[in-house]
C-alpha positions in Angstrom: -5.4 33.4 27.4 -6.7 36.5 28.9 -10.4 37.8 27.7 -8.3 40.4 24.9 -6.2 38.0 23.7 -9.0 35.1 23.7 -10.9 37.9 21.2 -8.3 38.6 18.6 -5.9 35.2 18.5 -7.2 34.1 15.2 -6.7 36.8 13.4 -3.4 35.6 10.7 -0.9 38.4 12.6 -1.4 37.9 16.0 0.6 35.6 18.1 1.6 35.4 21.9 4.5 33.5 21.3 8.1 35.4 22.2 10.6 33.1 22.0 11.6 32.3 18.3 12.8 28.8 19.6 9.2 27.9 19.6 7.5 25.8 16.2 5.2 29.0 14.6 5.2 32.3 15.3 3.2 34.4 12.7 -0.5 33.5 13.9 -1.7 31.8 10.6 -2.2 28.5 12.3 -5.1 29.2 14.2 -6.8 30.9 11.3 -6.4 27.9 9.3 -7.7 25.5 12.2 -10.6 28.1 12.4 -11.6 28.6 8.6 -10.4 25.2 7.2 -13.3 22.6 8.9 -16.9 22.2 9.7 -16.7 23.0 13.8 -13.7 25.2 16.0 -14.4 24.7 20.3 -12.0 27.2 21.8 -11.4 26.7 25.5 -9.2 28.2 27.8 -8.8 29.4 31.5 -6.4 31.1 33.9 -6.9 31.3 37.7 -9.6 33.7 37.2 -11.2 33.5 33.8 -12.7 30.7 32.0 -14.0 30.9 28.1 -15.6 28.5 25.9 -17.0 29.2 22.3 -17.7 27.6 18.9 -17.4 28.7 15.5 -19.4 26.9 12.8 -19.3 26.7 9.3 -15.7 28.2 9.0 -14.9 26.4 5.9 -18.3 26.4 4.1 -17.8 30.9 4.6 -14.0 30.3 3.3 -14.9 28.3 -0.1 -17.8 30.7 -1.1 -17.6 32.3 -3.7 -20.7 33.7 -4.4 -21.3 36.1 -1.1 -23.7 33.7 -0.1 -22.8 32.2 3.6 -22.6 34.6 6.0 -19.2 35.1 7.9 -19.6 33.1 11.2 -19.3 34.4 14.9 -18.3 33.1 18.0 -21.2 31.2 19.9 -20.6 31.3 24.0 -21.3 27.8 25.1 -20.3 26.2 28.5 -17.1 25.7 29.4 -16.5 22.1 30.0 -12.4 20.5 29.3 -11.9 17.4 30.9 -8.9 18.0 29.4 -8.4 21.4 31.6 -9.6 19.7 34.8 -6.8 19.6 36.3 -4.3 22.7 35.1 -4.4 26.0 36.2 -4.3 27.2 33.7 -4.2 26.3 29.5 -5.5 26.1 26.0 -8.3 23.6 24.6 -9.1 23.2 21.0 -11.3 20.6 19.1 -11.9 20.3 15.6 -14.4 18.4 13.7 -13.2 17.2 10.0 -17.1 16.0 8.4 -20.0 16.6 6.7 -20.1 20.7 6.5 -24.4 21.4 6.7 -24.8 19.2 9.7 -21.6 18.4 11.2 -21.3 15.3 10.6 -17.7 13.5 11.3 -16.0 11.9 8.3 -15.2 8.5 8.0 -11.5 8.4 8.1 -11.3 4.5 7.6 -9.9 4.8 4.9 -6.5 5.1 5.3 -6.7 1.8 7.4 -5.7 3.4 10.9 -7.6 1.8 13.4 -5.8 2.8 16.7 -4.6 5.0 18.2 -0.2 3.9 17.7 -1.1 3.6 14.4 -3.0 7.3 14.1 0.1 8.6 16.2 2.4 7.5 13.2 0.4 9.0 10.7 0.7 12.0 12.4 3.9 12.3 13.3 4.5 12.0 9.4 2.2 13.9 8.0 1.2 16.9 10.4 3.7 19.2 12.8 3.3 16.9 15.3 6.3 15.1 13.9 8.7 17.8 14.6 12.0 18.4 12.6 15.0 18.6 14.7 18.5 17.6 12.9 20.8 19.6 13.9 18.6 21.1 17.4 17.5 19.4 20.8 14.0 17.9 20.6 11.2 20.1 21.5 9.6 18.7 25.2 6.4 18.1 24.5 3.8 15.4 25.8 1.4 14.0 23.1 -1.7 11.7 24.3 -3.5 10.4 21.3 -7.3 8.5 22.2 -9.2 7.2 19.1 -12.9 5.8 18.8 -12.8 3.1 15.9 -15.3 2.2 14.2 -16.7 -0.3 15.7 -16.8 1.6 19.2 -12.9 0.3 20.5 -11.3 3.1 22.2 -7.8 3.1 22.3 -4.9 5.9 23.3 -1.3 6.4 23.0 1.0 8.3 24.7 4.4 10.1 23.6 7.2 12.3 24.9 8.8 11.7 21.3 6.8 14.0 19.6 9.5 14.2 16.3 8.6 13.3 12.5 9.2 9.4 12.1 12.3 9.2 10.2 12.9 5.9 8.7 16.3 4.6 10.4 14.1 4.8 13.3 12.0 1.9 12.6 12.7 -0.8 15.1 14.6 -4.2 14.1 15.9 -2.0 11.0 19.8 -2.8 10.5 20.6 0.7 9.7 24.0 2.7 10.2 24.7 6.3 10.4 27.8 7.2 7.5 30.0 8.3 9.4 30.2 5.0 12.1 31.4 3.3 8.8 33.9 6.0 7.8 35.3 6.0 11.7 35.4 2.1 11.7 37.0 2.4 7.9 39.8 4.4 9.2 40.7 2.6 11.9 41.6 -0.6 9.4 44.5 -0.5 7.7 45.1 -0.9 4.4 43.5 0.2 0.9 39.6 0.5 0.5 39.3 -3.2 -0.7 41.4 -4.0 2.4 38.9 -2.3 4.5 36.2 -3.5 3.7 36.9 -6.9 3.6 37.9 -6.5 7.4 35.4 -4.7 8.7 32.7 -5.9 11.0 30.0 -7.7 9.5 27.7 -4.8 11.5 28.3 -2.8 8.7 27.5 -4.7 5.8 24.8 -5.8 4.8 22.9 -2.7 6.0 19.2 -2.7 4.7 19.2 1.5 5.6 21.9 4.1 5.7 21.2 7.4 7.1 23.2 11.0 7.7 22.5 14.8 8.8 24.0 17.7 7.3 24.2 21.0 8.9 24.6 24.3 7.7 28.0 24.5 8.1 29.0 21.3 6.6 26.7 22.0 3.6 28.9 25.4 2.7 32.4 23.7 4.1 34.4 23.6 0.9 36.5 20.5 1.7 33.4 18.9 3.1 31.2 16.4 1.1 29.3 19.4 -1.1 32.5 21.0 -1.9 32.3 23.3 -5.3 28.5 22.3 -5.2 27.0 26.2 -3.9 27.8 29.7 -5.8 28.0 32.7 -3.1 24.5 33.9 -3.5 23.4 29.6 -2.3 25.9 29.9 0.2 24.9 33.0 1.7 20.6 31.7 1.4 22.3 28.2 3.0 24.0 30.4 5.8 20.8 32.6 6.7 18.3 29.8 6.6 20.4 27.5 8.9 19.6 24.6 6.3 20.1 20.8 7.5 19.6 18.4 5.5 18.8 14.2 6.7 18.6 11.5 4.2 17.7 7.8 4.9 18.8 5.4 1.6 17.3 2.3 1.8 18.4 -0.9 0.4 15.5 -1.9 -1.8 12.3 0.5 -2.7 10.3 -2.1 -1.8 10.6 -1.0 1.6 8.0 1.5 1.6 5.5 -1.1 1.5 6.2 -3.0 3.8 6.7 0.0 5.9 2.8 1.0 5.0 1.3 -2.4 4.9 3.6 -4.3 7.9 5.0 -2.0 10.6 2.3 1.2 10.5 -0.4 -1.5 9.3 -2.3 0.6 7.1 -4.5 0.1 3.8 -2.1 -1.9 1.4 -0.9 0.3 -1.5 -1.2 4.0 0.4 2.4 4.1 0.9 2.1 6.9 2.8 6.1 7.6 3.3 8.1 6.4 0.7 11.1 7.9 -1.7 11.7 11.2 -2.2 12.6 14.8 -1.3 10.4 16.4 1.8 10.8 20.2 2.5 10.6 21.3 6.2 10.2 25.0 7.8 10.8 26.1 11.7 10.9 22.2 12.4 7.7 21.5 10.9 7.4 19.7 7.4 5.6 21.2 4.6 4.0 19.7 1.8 3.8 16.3 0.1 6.9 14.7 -1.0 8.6 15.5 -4.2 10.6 13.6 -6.6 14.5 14.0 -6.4 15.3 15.3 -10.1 18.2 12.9 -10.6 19.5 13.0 -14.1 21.0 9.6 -14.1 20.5 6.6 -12.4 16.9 7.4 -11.9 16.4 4.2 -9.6 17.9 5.9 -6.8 15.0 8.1 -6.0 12.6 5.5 -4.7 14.9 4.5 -2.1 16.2 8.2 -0.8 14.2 9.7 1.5 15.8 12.9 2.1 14.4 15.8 4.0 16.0 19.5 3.7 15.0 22.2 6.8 14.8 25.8 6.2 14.8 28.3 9.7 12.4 31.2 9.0 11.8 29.4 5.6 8.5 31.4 5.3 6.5 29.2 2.7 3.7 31.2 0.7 0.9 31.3 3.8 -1.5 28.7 3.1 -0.3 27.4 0.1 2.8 26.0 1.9 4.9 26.5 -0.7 8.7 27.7 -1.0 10.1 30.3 -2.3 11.8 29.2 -5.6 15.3 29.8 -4.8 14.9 27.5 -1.7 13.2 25.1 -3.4 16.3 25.3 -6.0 18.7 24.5 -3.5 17.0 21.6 -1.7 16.3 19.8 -4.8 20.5 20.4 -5.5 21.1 19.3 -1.7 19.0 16.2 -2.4 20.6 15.3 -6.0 24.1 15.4 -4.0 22.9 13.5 -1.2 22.1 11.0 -3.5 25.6 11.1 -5.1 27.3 10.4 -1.7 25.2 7.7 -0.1 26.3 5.8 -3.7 29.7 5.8 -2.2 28.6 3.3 0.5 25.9 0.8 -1.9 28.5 -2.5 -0.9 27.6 -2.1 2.7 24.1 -2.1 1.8 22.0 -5.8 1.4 21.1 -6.7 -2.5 18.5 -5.7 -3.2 16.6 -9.3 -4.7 13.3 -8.3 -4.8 11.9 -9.7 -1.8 10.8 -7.9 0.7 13.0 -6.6 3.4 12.5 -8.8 6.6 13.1 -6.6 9.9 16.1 -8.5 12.3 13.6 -8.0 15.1 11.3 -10.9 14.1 11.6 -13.5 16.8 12.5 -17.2 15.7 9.3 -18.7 16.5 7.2 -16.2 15.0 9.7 -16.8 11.2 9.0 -20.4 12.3 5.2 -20.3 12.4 5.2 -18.4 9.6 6.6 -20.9 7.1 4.5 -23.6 8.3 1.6 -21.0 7.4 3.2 -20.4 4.5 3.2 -24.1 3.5 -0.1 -24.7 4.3 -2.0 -21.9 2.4 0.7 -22.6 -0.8 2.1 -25.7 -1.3 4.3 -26.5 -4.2 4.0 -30.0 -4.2 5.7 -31.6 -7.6 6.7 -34.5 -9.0 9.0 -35.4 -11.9 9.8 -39.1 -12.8 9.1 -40.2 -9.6 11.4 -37.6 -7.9 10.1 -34.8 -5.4 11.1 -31.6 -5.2 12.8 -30.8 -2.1 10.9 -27.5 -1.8 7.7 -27.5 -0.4 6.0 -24.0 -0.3 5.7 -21.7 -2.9 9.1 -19.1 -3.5 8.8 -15.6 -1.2 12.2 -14.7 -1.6 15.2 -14.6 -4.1 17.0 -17.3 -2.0 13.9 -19.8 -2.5 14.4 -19.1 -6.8 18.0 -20.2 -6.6 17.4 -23.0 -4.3 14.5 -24.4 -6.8 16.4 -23.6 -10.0 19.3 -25.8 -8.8 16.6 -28.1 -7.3 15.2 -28.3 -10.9 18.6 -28.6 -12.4 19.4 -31.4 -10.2 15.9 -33.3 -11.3 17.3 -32.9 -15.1 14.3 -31.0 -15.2 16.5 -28.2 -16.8 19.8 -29.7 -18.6 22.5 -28.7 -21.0 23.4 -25.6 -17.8 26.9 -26.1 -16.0 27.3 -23.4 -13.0 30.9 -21.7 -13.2 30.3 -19.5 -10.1 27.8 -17.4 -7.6 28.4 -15.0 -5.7 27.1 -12.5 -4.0 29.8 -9.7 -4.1 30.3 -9.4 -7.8 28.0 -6.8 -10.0 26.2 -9.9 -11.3 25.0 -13.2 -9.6 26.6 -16.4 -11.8 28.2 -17.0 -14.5 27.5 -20.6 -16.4 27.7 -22.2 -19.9 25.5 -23.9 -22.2 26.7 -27.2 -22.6 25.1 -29.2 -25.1 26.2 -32.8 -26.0 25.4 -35.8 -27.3 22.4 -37.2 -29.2 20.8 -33.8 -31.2 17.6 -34.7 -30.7 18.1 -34.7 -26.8 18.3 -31.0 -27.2 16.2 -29.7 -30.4 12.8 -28.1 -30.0 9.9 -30.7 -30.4 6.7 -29.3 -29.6 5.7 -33.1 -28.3 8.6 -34.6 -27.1 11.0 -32.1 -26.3 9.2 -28.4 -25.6 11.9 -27.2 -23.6 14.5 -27.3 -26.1 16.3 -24.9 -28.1 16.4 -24.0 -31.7 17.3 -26.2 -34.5 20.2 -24.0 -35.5 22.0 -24.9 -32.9 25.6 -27.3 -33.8 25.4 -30.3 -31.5 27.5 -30.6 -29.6 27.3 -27.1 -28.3 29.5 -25.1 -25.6 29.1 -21.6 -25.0 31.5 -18.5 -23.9 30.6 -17.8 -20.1 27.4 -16.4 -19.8 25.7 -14.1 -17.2 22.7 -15.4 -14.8 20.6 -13.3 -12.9 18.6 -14.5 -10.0 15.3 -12.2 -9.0 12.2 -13.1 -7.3 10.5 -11.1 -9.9 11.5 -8.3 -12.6 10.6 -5.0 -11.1 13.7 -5.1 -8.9 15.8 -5.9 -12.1 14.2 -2.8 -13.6 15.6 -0.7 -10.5 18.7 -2.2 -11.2 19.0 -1.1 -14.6 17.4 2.5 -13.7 20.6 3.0 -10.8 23.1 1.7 -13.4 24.1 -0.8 -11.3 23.5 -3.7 -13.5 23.0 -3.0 -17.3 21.0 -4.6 -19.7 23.9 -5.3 -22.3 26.0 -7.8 -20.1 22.4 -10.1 -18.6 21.9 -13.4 -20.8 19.2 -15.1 -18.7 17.1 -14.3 -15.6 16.0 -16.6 -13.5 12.5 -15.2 -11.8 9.5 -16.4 -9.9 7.4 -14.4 -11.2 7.1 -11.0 -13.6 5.9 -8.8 -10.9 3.5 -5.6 -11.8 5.7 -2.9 -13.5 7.7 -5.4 -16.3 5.9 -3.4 -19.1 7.7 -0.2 -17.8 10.6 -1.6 -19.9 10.3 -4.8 -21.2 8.0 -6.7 -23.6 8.1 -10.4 -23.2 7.5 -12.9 -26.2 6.1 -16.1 -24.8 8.2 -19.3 -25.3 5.9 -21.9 -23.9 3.2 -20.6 -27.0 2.8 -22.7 -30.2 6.2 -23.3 -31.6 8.2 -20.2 -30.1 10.2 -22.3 -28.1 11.9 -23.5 -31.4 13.9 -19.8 -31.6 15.0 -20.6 -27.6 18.4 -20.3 -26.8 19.0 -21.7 -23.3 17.7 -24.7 -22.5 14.2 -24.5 -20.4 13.6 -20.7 -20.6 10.0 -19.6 -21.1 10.4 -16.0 -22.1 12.3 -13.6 -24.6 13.0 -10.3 -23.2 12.9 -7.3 -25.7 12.9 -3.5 -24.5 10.3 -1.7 -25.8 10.5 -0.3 -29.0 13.6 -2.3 -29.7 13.5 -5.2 -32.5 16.3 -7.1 -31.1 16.1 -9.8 -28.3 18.3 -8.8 -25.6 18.2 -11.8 -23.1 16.3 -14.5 -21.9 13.9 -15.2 -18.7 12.8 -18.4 -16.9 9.8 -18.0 -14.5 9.7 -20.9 -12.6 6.0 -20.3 -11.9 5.3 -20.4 -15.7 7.4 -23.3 -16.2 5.8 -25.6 -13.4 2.5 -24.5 -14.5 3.6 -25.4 -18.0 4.8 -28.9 -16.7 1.6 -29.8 -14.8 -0.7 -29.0 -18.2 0.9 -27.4 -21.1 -2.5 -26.5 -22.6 -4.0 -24.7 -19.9 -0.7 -22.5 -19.4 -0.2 -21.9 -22.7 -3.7 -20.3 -23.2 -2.8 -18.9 -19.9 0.3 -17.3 -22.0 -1.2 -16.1 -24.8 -4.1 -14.0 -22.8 -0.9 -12.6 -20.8 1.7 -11.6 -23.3 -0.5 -11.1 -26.3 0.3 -7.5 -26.4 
């Protein structure tokens, strides 16, 4: 900048920039930069000129309200860029986020970002250094990140690929874009059923699916929003350029392990995670939103859909939309939804484990379980017999493999498998088989406290009943919220564990408690599920961590029980 335009560019109207092509061009950015933290350093040279000032206190003038702090100036100070050293010409500007009387920098620990790959993440999703570009060529731009951690290491991080981190991105991910499985579908012939069945095992089970929208294709009346958009959306769709991208992941469990395993940061921030994010002049804007499904609710923890507006022109400051824009990204992002539903059988089950990226190496997944063994061993015993399993469950895989284990011990009796699969709605279908001596079976709260009530005629065979296997209960809650299993047709659950958010839906009457387990149905379950505010029992649960807890002292866990499910 020349010594004019070095004078007057943060002022909210001015801006140097011509081409429209570039991200801003209204001149509030630099204001905000200016006003919104404890110190602004302003550098910049040409050939000829060189200028260097401060401006202090910015934020402490902007938030007073009581005429108090006077409006600050510029301060000359040296000029001195290391950054500048070698360009003719260019732009410097630092910013100090701390204390506001004495400038001191916070401490931004806390979001658990320690280097700088990690701080380049965060920023590519949650500043405009994460550019939005879906239906446009990348801006070329090159980012160098350096961060000081706390305890003095210095790291730095370079990128070319300055874009905002969308989540089909994330390496070791099996994702697939929508239409690759509609090309490879219409090249099989056949019916749908037919289709699927022979198509490559590349696009099943997919633990992301992703797509981009443009304009056009949003308004195309035989497209996939056909009859969605009245005139007046079409025409706002049209002048805006609006593209929409959505990523739909298998399981909402994903955002975690995106917060806590690949970015690394503090457990629990989940700093991406479902939802619908509005974007203007290829920056994004705001926080997340939720998608205002009507049905199926489930579904919006595992869409993360973003919707981008040209010349959007958010309320300055406030960054927010207009409401007629924000009306049609939240409809853009409700039919989103309704499409990527179209493609749930090429997506992996969601079981409630934790999705495992395909880019772990062998000897890594090796080391792991051995780890895994050591720090928590399952080590039982019944009659002389070991279990096979060695390591407490992680997954829904290690539930089925010790429920059959414990089945096999006679551990758990009076249950004869009909089928599992993992292509039907539901997991396995068995029967309750009851026979010979009644008191085999019957409830005794000494010898026999895994039986079933004293109602029931020995001998005793069921109709085919429904069995579902979970690692815990929150993913059969997400289940229930996307209507894709329903709570009518489960009659037991097989579970490690509860998990956090059972209480969202269910209460759970304790079976391994004083003589409850004398109203048990199946043989071995440990809990009666009831939906809240419901009188009825609607199916029930065996935790397998209860139960071998239960097994190795029954006193101890049943006090356990009644401090855990008294309510």
């Amino acid at each position: 900048m020349n010594r004019e335009e070095f004078q007057f560019f943060l002022k909210p109207n001015v801006s140097f920039k011509e081409s429209r092509d570039l991200r801003g061009h209204k001149g509030v950015g630099a204001t905000f930069l200016a006003y919104g933290y404890t110190l602004f350093l302003a550098q910049s040279k040409k050939p000829d000129s060189q200028f260097s000032v401060a401006l202090r206190g910015g934020r402490d003038w902007a938030e007073d309200v009581g005429g108090i702090t006077p409006r600050p100036k510029f301060e000359a100070r040296e000029f001195s860029s290391a950054e500048l050293d070698s360009e003719d010409s260019g732009t410097s500007i630092e910013i100090m986020i701390g204390d506001h009387s004495n400038e001191r920098p916070r401490d931004l620990g806390w979001i658990g970002a320690q280097n700088a790959s990690q701080w380049l993440d965060v920023l590519r999703l949650k500043t405009p250094l994460g550019g939005v570009y879906l239906t446009t060529g990348e801006m070329s731009v090159e980012v160098e990140v350096s961060v000081i951690a706390l305890d003095g290491t210095a790291t730095k991080a370079r990128t070319e690929h300055a874009e905002y981190y969308f989540p089909h991105e994330i390496n070791g991910l099996k994702c697939k874009n929508v239409r690759e499985i509609d090309e490879a579908r219409r090249k099989i012939k056949g019916d749908a059923k037919v289709q699927f069945q022979k198509l490559s095992s590349e696009y099943k089970q997919l633990e992301c699916l992703w797509e981009i929208w443009s304009a056009n294709e949003l308004i195309d009346d035989d497209g996939d929003f056909q009859e969605q958009f009245g005139d007046e959306e079409k025409t706002l769709i049209e002048r805006h350029d609006v593209s929409a991208y959505v990523a739909f992941m298998s399981s909402a469990k994903f955002w975690n392990q995106f917060n806590d395993d690949i970015l690394k940061l503090r457990k629990g921030r989940r700093i991406v995670h479902g939802g619908l994010q509005l974007a203007s002049d290829n920056m994004v804007q705001g926080d997340l939103s939720v998608i205002p499904l009507t049905s199926a609710i489930g579904y919006q923890n595992n869409s993360h859909i973003v919707v981008h507006f040209s010349n959007g022109s958010p309320d300055l400051g406030r960054k927010a939309f207009q409401p007629e824009l924000k009306s049609a990204a939240e409809k853009i992002a409700i039919r989103i939804v309704t499409i990527m539903r179209r493609y749930l059988s090429h997506l992996r089950p969601d079981t409630g484990s934790l999705v495992t990226t395909t880019g772990k190496e062998l000897f890594d997944w090796k080391n792991n379980q051995i780890r895994h063994r050591d720090r928590s061993p399952l080590d039982r015993s019944f009659e002389g017999r070991s279990l096979p399993i060695k390591s407490v469950p992680q997954q829904e895989q290690d539930v089925i493999a010790l429920f059959h284990e414990l089945l096999g011990l006679g551990v758990l009796r009076g249950l004869n498998i009909l089928a599992t699969s993992q292509h039907e709605r539901y997991d396995s279908l068995f029967l309750c088989n009851y026979t010979g001596e009644s008191d085999d079976w019957r409830y005794d709260s000494q010898r026999n406290p895994l039986g079933i009530a004293s109602d029931f005629p020995i001998p005793y065979e069921s109709e085919p009943k429904v069995l579902e296997y979970k690692f815990d209960l929150v993913s059969l809650i997400d289940d229930f919220s996307k209507e894709v299993k329903f709570i009518d047709q489960i009659d037991f659950v097989v579970a490690w564990e509860t998990g956090d958010r059972y209480k969202e839906r269910f209460f759970l009457q304790s079976l391994l408690v004083g003589d409850e387990g004398s109203t048990r149905h199946i043989f071995g379950s440990t809990h009666a599920a009831y939906i809240l505010g419901e009188p009825s029992r609607k199916f029930e649960v065996l935790l397998l961590k209860d139960l071998l807890s239960f097994l190795a002292d029954g006193a101890a866990e049943a006090a356990h029980q009644r401090t855990r499910y008294s309510d």
